[in-house]
VEXTORKE-685288 format. One record per residue (C-alpha): x, y, z; residue number from 0. Coordinates in steps of 0.05 Angstrom, whole numbers, plus 5000, padded with zeros to 4 digits. Layout:
BEGIN
+------+------+------+-----+
|   xx |   yy |   zz |   n |
+------+------+------+-----+
|    X |    Y |    Z | NUM |
...
+------+------+------+-----+
***
This chain:
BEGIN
+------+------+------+-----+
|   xx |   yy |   zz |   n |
+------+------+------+-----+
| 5766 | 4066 | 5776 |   0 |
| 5769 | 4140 | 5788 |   1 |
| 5731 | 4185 | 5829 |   2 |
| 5703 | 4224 | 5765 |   3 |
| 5690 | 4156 | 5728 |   4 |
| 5651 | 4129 | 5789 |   5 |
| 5605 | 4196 | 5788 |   6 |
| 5595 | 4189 | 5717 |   7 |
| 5567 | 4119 | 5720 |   8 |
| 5527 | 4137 | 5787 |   9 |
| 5493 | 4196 | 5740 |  10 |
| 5481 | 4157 | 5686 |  11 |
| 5449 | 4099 | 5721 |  12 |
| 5417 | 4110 | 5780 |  13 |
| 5371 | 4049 | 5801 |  14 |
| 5364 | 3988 | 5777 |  15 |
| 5296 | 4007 | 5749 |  16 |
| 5335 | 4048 | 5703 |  17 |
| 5370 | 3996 | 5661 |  18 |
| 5421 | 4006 | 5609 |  19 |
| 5370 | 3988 | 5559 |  20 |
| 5353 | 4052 | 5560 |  21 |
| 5371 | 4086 | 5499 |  22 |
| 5340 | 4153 | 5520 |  23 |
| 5373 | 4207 | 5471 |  24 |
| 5384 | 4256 | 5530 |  25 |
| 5420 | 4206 | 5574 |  26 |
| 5453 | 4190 | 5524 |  27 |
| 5485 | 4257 | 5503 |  28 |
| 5494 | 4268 | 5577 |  29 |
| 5539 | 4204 | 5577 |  30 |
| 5581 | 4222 | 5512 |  31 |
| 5590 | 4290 | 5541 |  32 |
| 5621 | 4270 | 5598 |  33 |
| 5654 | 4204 | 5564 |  34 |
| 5686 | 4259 | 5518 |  35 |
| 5739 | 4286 | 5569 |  36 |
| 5780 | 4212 | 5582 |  37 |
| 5773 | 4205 | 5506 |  38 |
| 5850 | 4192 | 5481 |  39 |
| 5869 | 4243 | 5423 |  40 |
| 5939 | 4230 | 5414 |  41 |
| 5968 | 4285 | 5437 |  42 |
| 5929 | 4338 | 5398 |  43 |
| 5906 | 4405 | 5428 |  44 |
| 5849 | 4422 | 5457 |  45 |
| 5826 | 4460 | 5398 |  46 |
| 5839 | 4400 | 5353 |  47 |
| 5794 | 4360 | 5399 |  48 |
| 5738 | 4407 | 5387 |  49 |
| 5741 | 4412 | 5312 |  50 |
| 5750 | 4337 | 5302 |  51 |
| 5705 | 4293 | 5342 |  52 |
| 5718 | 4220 | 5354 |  53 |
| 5690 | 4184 | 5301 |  54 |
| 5691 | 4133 | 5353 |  55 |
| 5636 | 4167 | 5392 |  56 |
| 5580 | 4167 | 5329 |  57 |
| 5542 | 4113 | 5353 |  58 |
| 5528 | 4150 | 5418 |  59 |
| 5506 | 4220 | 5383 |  60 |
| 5464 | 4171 | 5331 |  61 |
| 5419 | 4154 | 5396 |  62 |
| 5458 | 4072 | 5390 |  63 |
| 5475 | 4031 | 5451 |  64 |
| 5535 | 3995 | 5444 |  65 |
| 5515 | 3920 | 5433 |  66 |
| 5546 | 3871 | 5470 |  67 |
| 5612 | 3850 | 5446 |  68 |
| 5623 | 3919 | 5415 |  69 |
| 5689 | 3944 | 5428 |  70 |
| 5698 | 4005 | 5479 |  71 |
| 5731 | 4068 | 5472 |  72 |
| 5790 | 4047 | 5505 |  73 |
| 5798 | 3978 | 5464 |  74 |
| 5791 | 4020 | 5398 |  75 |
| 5842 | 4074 | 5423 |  76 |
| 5893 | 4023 | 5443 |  77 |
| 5881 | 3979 | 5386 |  78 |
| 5904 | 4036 | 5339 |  79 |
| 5967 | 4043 | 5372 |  80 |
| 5986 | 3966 | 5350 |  81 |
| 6016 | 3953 | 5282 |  82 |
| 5957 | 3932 | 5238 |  83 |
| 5971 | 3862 | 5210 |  84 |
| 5957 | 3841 | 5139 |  85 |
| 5905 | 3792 | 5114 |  86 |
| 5916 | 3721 | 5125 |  87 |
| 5957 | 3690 | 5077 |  88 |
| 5963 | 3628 | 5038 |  89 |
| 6001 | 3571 | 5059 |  90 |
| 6047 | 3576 | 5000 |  91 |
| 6062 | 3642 | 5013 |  92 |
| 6069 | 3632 | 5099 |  93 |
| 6123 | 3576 | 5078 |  94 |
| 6165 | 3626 | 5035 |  95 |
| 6163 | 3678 | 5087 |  96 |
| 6184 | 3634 | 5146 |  97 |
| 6237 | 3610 | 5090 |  98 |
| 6259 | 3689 | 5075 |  99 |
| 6262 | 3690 | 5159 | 100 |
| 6312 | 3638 | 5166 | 101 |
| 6355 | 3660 | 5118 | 102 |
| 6356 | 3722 | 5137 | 103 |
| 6371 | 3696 | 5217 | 104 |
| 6425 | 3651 | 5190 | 105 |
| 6457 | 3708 | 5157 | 106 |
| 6449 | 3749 | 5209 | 107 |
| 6486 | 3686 | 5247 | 108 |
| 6538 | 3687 | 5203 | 109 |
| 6555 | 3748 | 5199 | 110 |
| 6560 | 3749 | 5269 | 111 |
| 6601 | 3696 | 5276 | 112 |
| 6649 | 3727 | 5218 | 113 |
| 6653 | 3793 | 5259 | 114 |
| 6673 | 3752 | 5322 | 115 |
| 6728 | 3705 | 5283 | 116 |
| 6753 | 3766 | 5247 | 117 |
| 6765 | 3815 | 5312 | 118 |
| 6836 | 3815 | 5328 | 119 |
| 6824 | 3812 | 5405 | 120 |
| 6786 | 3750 | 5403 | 121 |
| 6827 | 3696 | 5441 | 122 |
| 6795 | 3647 | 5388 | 123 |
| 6819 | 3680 | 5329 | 124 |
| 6878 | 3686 | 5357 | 125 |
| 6894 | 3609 | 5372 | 126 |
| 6879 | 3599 | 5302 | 127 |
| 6925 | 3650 | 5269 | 128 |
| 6976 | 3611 | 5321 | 129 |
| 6958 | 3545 | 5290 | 130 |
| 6955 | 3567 | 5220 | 131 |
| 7031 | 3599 | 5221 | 132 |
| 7085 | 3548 | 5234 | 133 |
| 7133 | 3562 | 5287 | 134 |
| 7204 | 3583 | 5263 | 135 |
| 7251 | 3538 | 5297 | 136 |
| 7310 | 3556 | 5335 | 137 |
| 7376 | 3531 | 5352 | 138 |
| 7372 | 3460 | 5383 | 139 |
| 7431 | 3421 | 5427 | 140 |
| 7471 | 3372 | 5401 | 141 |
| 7422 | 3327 | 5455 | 142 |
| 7358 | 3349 | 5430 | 143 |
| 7376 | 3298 | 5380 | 144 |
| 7430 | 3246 | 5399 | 145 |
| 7379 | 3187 | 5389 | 146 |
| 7386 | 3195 | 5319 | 147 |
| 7442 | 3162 | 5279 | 148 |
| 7497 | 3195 | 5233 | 149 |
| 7483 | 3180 | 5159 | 150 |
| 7541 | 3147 | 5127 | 151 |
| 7577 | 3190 | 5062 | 152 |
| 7578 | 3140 | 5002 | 153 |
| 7637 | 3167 | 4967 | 154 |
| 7701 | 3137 | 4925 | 155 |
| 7756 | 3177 | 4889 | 156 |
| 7754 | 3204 | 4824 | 157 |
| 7675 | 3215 | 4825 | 158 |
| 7631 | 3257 | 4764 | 159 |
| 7600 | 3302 | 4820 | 160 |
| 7594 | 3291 | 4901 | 161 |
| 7525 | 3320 | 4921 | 162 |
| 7520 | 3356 | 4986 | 163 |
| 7464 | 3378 | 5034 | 164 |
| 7473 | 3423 | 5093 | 165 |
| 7461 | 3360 | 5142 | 166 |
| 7419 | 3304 | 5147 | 167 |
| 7340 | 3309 | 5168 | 168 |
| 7300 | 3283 | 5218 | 169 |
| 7258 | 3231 | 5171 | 170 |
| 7330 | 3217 | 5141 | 171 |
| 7362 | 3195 | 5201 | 172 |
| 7310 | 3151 | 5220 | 173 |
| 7303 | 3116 | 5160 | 174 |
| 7386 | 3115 | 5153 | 175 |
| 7385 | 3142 | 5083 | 176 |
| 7399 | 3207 | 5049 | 177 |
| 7341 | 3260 | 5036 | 178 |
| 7297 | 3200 | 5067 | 179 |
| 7231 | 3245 | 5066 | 180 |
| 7168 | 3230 | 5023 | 181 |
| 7161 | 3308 | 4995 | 182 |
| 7241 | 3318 | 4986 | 183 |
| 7245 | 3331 | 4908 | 184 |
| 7319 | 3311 | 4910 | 185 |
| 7316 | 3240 | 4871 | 186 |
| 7253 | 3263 | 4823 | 187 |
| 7308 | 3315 | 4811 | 188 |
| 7358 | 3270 | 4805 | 189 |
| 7329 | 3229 | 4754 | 190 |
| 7290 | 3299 | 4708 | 191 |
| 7364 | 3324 | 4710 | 192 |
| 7387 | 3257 | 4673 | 193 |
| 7441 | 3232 | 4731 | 194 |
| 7403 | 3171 | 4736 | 195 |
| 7362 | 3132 | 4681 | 196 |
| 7296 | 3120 | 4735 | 197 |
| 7279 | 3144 | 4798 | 198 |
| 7310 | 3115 | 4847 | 199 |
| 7287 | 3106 | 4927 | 200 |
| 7315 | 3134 | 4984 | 201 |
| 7347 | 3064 | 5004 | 202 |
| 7382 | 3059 | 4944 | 203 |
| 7436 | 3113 | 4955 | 204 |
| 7491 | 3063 | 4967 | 205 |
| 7486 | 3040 | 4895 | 206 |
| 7503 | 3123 | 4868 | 207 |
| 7582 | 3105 | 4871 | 208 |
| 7585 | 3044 | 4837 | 209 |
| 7536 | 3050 | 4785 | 210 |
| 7531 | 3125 | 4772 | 211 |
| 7596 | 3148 | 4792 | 212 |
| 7563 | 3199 | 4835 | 213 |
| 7571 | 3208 | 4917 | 214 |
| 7530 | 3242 | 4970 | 215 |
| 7555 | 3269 | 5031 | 216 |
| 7531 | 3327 | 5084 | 217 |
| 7562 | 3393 | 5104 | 218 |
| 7550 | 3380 | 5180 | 219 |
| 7542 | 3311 | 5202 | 220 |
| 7488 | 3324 | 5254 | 221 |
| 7414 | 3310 | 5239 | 222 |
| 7356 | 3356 | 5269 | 223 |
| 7284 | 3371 | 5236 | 224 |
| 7314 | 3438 | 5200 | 225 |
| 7377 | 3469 | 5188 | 226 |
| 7354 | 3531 | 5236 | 227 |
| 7370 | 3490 | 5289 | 228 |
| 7440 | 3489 | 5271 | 229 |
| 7484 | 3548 | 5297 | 230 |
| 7519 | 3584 | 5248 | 231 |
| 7590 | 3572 | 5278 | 232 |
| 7574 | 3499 | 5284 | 233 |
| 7564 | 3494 | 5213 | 234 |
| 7635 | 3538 | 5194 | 235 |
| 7679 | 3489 | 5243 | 236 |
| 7660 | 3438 | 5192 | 237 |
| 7669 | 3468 | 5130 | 238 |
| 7750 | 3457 | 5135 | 239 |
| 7736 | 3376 | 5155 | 240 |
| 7691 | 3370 | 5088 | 241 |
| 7734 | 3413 | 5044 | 242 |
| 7783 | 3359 | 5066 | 243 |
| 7740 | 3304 | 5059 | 244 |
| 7736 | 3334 | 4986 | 245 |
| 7809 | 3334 | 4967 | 246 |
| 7828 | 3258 | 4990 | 247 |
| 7764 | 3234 | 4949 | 248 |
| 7781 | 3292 | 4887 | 249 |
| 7708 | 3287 | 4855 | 250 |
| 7703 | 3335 | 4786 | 251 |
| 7651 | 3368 | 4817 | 252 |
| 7624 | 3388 | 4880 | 253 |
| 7546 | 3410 | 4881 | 254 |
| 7507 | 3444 | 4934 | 255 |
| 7449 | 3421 | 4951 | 256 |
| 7418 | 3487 | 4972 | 257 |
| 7446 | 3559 | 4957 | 258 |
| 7465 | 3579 | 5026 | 259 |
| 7514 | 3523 | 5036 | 260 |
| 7558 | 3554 | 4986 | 261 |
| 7551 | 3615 | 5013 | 262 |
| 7582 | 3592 | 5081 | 263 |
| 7631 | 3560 | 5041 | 264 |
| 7650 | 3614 | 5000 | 265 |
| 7654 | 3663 | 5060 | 266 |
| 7701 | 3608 | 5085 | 267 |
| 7742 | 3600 | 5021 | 268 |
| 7748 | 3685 | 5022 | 269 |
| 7784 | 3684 | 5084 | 270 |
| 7839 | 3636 | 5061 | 271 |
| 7850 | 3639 | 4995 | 272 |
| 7926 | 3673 | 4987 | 273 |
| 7917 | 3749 | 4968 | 274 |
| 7941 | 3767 | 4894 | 275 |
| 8008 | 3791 | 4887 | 276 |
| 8018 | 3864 | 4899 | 277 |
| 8054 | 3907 | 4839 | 278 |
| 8131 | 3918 | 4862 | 279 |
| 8151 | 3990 | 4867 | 280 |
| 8166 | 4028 | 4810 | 281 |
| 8232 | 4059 | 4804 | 282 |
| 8213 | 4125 | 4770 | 283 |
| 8238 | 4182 | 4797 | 284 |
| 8179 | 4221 | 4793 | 285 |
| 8145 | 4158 | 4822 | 286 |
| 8196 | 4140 | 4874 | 287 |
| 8202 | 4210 | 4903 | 288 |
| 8120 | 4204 | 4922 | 289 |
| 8111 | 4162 | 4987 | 290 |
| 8058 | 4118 | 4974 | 291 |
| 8019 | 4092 | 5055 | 292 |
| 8033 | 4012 | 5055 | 293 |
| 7970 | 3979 | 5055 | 294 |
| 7953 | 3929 | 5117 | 295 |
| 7938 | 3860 | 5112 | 296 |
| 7869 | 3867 | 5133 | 297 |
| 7854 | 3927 | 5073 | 298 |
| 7883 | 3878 | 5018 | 299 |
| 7836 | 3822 | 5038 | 300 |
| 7779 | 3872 | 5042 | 301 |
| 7788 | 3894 | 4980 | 302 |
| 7800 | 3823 | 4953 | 303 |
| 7728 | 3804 | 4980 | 304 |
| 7696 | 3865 | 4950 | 305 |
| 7727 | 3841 | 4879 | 306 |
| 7708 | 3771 | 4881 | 307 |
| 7632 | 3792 | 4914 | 308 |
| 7641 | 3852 | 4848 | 309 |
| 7648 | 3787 | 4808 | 310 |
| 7611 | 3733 | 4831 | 311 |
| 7555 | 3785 | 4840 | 312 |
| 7481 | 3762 | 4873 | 313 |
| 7478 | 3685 | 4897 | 314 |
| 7442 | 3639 | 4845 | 315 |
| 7446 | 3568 | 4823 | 316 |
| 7500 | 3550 | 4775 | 317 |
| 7579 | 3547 | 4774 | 318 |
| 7617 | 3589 | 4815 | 319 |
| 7690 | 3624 | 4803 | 320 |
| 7727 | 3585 | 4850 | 321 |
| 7769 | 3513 | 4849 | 322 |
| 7802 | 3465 | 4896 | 323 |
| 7872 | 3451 | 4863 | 324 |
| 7914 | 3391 | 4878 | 325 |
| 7993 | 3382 | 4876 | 326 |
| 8008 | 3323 | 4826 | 327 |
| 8017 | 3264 | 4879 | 328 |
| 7990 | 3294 | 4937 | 329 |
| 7952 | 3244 | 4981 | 330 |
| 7980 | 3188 | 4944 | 331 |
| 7933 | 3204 | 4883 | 332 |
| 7948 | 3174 | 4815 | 333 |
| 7972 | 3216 | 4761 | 334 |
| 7910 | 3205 | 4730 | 335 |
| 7862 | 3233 | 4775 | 336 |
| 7830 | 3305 | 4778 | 337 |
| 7879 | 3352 | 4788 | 338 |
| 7822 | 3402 | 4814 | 339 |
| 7756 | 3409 | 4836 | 340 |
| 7691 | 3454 | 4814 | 341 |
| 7640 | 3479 | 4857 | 342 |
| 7566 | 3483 | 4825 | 343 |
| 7502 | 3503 | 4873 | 344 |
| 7431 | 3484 | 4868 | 345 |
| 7370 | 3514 | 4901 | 346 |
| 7353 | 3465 | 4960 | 347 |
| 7307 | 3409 | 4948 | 348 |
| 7267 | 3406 | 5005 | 349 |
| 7191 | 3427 | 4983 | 350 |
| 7190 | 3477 | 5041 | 351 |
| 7233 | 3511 | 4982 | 352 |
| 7176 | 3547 | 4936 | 353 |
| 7207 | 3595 | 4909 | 354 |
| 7233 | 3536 | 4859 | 355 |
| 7179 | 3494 | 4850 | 356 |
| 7196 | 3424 | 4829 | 357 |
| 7202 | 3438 | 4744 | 358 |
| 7256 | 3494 | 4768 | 359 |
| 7295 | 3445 | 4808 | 360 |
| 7291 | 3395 | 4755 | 361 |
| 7322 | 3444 | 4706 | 362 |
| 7377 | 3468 | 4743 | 363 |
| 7393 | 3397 | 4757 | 364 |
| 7401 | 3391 | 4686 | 365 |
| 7435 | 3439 | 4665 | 366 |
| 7486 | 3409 | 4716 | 367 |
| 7498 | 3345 | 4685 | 368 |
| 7505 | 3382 | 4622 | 369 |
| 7567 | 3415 | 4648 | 370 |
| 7594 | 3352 | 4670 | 371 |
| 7586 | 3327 | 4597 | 372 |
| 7635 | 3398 | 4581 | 373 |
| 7693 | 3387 | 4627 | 374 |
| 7732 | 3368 | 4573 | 375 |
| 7722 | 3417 | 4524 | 376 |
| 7767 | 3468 | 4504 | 377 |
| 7729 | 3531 | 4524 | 378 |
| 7708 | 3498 | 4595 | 379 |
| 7774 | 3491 | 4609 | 380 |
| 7777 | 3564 | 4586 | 381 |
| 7735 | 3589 | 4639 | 382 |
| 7767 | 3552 | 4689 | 383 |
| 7832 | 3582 | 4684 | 384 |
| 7799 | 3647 | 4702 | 385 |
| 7777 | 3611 | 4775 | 386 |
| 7800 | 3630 | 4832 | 387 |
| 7848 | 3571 | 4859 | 388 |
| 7845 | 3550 | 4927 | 389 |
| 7902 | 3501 | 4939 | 390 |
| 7872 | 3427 | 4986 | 391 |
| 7941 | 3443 | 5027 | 392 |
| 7916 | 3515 | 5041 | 393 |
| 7852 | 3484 | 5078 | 394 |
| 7854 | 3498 | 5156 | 395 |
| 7822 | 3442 | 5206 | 396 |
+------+------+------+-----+
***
């Protein structure tokens, strides 16, 4: 207690023969007067003070002693500064509230949680972006997967159509059967396209020869879980071994199974297919007396692969301008067996593939065997002459 708040009560009660039941009017006013200067106004002036007294103080200028359990100045003053709570409420309506509460704390949680998973610098968000996106593969040594066996070709001569894929997968190799994997689309595809009269498994691809007159082989012999992990040169080196494969077996038809394969094949076929024969010189006068620059080896085959990329324009499924021709005898061939070969592409069938979902795939596939059903005709054969021939004797190891 203060100096000036110990005086005051000494003044005010002097003996204990005066008691505080004393509600004399004069000490009374003498108390409130000097009460009035540690009276809190809230920061108002002095002049405020004056003009509006503390209602607070009434019961002292009404000549009332404070009762016991009345609350003091101070207790008032600092009760006023609290937040005044509402009237009790009804059960009913306390359950609702505490309700509204934790809803509004879990979405406060939530959204927390939402700003945390969603900031880019958070090493959590960041694993999970890592798990979501699968890992492009890169290229993988020949050891990387030497436990795995080499799927055998099931091919004869004289086949409808040889199917090729780029090389045989993981699942595949384990299993020992071509496009061996559950979500490959290849013999769904197989049978929507009409090549087969049911679906057949996986472990039935020995039986495509014999009873469908179809074969299936692979571009590159080597298995691994995706063609990425195949080096680009590996796969050229063995597109002269499977071209010759081609011409001892001399199927009708040769389809791709998977756009880019022909693509490496076609970039192969480009760089050995004989260049046209150039127009002799003309023996004008006018003509002759003009020198005309030779033109190099290497300008006639670039222009030669700027007419056939002019012609064959952007890479889709279908038949493509080119054919593997045979000599009549060569490789010991009867006289009755194809004397060339036709190159068709499909889109690949694995169901990484979406940008032709399964229905697409089917289509294309049928739209093949449809053009095996043609060979014969008159205006396939047509076409054909307008191929670009690439002779099986031509074909470099």
């Amino acid at each position: 207690m203060s100096d000036d708040a110990q005086n005051l009560v000494n003044q005010t009660y002097t003996s204990p023969e005066d008691p505080i039941q004393d509600d004399s009017p004069e000490r009374l006013s003498a108390f409130s007067s000097l009460l009035e200067k540690y009276r809190y106004t809230g920061g108002r002036s002095n002049a405020a003070k004056a003009q509006s007294p503390s209602k607070n103080m009434s019961f002292l200028k009404e000549g009332r002693t404070p009762t016991a359990g009345r609350s003091t100045t101070s207790d008032i003053d600092l009760r006023s500064l609290a937040p005044r709570q509402s009237p009790r409420s009804s059960p009913r309506k306390r359950a609702r509230a505490d309700g509204d509460a934790s809803s509004s704390a879990k979405d406060t949680q939530l959204a927390s949680n939402s700003t945390a998973t969603s900031a880019p610098s958070s090493p959590t968000a960041s694993s999970r972006k890592r798990q979501k996106i699968r890992q492009k593969r890169g290229y993988a040594p020949p050891e990387t997967y030497e436990h795995l066996r080499v799927l055998q070709d099931y091919l004869q001569p004289n086949l409808d159509v040889v199917f090729c894929g780029i090389n045989p997968g993981y699942r595949s190799a384990e299993m020992g059967h071509h496009f061996g994997h559950a979500t490959n689309h290849f013999w769904r595809c197989l049978h929507l396209g009409g090549f087969t009269e049911r679906q057949l498994s996986p472990t039935e691809d020995h039986t495509l020869p014999d009873i469908y007159n179809l074969g299936i082989t692979n571009l590159t012999d080597r298995p691994s879980k995706e063609a990425a992990e195949l080096s680009t040169t590996e796969q050229k080196a063995s597109i002269g071994p499977f071209l010759l494969k081609i011409a001892r077996h001399r199927p009708r038809v040769v389809c791709f199974v998977g756009m880019n394969i022909w693509d490496l094949v076609k970039d192969y076929i480009q760089d050995v297919l004989p260049l046209p024969d150039t127009p002799s010189p003309s023996s004008s006068p006018t003509e002759s007396s003009t020198k005309v620059k030779p033109i190099s080896e290497s300008q006639r085959r670039r222009k030669f692969k700027a007419e056939i990329a002019e012609r064959c324009g952007k890479s889709k499924p279908g038949l493509k301008p080119f054919k593997l021709v045979y000599d009549e005898g060569e490789d010991g061939q009867e006289s009755s067996s194809p004397r060339q070969t036709l190159f068709w592409s499909l889109p690949s069938t694995s169901a990484r593939v979406v940008n032709f979902q399964l229905v697409d795939k089917a289509a294309l596939s049928k739209e093949a065997k449809e053009f095996v059903g043609r060979l014969n005709e008159p205006e396939t054969a047509r076409e054909v002459n307008t191929f670009y021939a690439l002779r099986a004797s031509s074909v470099i190891m």
